[in-house]
N, C-alpha and C positions, 0 to 999 in steps of 0.2 A: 484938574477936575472940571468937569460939564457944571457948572452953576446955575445954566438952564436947564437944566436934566435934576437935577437935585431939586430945584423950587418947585417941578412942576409934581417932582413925587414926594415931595414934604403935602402940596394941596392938595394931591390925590389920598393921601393919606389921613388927610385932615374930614376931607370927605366922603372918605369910608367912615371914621370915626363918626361924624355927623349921622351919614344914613344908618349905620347899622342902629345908633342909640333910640331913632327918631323910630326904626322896624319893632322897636319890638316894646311891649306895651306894661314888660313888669323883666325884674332881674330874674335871674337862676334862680331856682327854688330851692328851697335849702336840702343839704345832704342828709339823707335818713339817720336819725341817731346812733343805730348801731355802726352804721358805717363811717360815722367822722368819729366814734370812738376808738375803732380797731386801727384807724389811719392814724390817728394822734396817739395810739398807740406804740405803734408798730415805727413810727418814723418821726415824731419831736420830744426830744431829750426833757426838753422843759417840762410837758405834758405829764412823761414819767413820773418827775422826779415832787410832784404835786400830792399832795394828802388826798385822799380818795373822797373826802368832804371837799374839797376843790376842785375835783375835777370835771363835776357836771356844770359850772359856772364857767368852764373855761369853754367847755362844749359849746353851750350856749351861746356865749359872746361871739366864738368864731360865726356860728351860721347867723347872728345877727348880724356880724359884719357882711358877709357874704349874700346875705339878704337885702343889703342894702348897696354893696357895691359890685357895678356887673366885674367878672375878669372874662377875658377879652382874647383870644390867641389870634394872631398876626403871623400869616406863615404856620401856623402849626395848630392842632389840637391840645384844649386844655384839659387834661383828663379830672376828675372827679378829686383827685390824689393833688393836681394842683393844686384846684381851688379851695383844698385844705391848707395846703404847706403857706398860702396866701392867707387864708385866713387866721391860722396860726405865728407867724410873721407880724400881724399888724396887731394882736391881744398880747404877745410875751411882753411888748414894754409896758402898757398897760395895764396888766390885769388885775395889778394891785391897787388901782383906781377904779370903782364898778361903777360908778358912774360916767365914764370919762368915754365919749363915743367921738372916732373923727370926724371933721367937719371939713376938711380939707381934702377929702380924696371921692370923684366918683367911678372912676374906673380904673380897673389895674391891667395895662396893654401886655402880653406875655409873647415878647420875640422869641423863634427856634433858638437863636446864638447871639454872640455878643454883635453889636451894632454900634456906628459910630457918631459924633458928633451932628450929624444931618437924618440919622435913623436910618441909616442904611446897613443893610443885611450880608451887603455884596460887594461895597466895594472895602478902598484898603482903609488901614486903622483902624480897623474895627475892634477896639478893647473895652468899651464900657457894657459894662454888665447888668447898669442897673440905674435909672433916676428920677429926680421927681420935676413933673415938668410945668412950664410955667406958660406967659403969656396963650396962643391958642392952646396950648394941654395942659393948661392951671386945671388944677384936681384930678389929673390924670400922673401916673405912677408907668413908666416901663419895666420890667422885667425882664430878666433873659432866664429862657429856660430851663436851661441846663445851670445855668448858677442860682436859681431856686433850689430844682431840687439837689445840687452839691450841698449848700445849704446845712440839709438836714444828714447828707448822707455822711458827713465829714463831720467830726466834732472837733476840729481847727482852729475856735475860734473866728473863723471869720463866716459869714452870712449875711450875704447880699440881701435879700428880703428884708430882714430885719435892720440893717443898716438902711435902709431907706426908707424906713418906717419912721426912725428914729427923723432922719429929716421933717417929715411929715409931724411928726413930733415940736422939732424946734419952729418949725414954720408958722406953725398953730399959733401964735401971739404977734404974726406979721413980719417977723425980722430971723432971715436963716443967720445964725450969730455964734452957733453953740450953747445957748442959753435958752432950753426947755421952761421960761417962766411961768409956765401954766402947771409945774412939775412940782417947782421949787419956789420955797418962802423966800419972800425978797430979801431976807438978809444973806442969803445964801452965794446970790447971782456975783456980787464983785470976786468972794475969794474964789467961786467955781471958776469966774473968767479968769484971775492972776493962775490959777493952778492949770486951769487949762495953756498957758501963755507958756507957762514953766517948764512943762510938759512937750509942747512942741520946741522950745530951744533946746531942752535933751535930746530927742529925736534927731533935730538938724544937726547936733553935736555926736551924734553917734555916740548917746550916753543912757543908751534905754536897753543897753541887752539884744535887741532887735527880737526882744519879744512883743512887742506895740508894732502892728503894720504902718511902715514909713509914710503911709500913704496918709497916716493920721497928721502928719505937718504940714498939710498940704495949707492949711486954714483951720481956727476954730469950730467951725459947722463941722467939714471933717473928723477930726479930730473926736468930737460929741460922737456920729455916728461908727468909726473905727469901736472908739472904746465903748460903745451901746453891745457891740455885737460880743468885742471878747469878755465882758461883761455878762450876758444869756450863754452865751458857749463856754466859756471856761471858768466861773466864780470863783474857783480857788488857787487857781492858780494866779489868775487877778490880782485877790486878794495878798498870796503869799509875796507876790512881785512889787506890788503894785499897793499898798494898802491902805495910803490915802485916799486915792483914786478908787480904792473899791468901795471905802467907807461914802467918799462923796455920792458916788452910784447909787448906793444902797439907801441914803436918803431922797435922791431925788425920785428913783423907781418905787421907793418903797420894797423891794425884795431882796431877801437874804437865803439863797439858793446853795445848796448843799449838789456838790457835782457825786 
């Protein structure tokens, strides 16, 4: 690999970032109501599956979100349909907190395809789909666009948006740990962390069914966000699998979601 070629388009990049945020003088304006209705309609399960006394608050919260954080396309057009699926990704862990606005994120970058460890588009390795980034792109989110919207098109269990939310989530109290303590009452954090511990030695033991994506052993921050995602995508079966784990969920989110 060029490592001069790669630092010189990591600070070209850095520098787009810089100019475009410095051009322009106010975010996206939010999406006409009827139109982030019929989108969260039509394409987020969670949206559905909400009492019709709740779902103009969710409305809401998305284009405040979106009102306050630009998204960004790199390589590509963010169509209208993104900047929903983005903004519905960052209110499903949330929503059952209405006070609770991130502080942690200003801009969400949305790659054509998966990119790799240098944010590269093009060359090899290129398998990450999704993250949240730190030093120069602290408060800055990548996305890959295509695993957005799979996302919402798959109901899998797994979704990357929202699994990176959830980071954005644990990060909020300064430490990525697996431990959302802005979530959860402190007496909560020790047996979340031994359960979460518990939990990744099944997995490395090949003793989880291989219904929990292995990818959840990786660490407990992982792990948080793995099981965030099949948590909003699949509650019940979660629960039927899983139902410590879903019971702990359900206290930290606050929501008890009917698939």
């Amino acid at each position: 690999m060029n490592y001069g070629a790669v630092a010189v388009a990591f600070l070209l990049l850095l520098a787009f970032i810089y100019l475009y945020r410095k051009s322009r003088s106010r975010l996206q304006p939010a999406v006409a109501a009827d139109h982030t209705r019929k989108i969260l309609e039509d394409q987020v399960p969670f949206y559905r599956k909400l009492q019709a006394t709740d779902k103009p608050s969710f409305e809401e919260r998305v284009n405040d979100f979106l009102a306050h954080t630009a998204i960004t396309g790199i390589g590509t057009e963010v169509t209208i349909e993104d900047r929903i699926l983005v903004g519905a990704s960052a209110i499903i862990p949330i929503f059952a907190f209405p006070g609770w606005r991130y502080r942690n994120i200003q801009e969400v970058l949305v790659y054509k395809d998966t990119f790799n460890k240098d944010f590269s588009q093009t060359e090899e390795e290129r398998n990450i789909l999704g993250m949240v980034g730190d030093g120069a792109l602290n408060n800055t989110m990548i996305l890959s666009q295509q695993a957005l919207r799979g996302g919402f098109d798959r109901n899998d269990g797994h979704n990357t948006a929202i699994h990176e939310f959830a980071h954005l989530l644990d990060k909020a109290d300064g430490s990525v740990d697996g431990i959302p303590e802005y979530l959860m009452d402190k007496q909560q954090t020790a047996p979340w962390l031994h359960h979460i511990r518990q939990e990744i030695a099944n997995i490395r033991s090949h003793d989880n069914d291989a219904d929990i994506n292995p990818y959840a052993a990786t660490n407990e921050a992982e792990f948080f966000a793995v099981i965030t995602e099949y948590f909003f995508e699949k509650p019940n079966e979660l629960q039927a699998h899983h139902p410590k784990l879903y019971n702990d969920l359900q206290k930290i989110f606050g929501n008890q979601i009917a698939e």
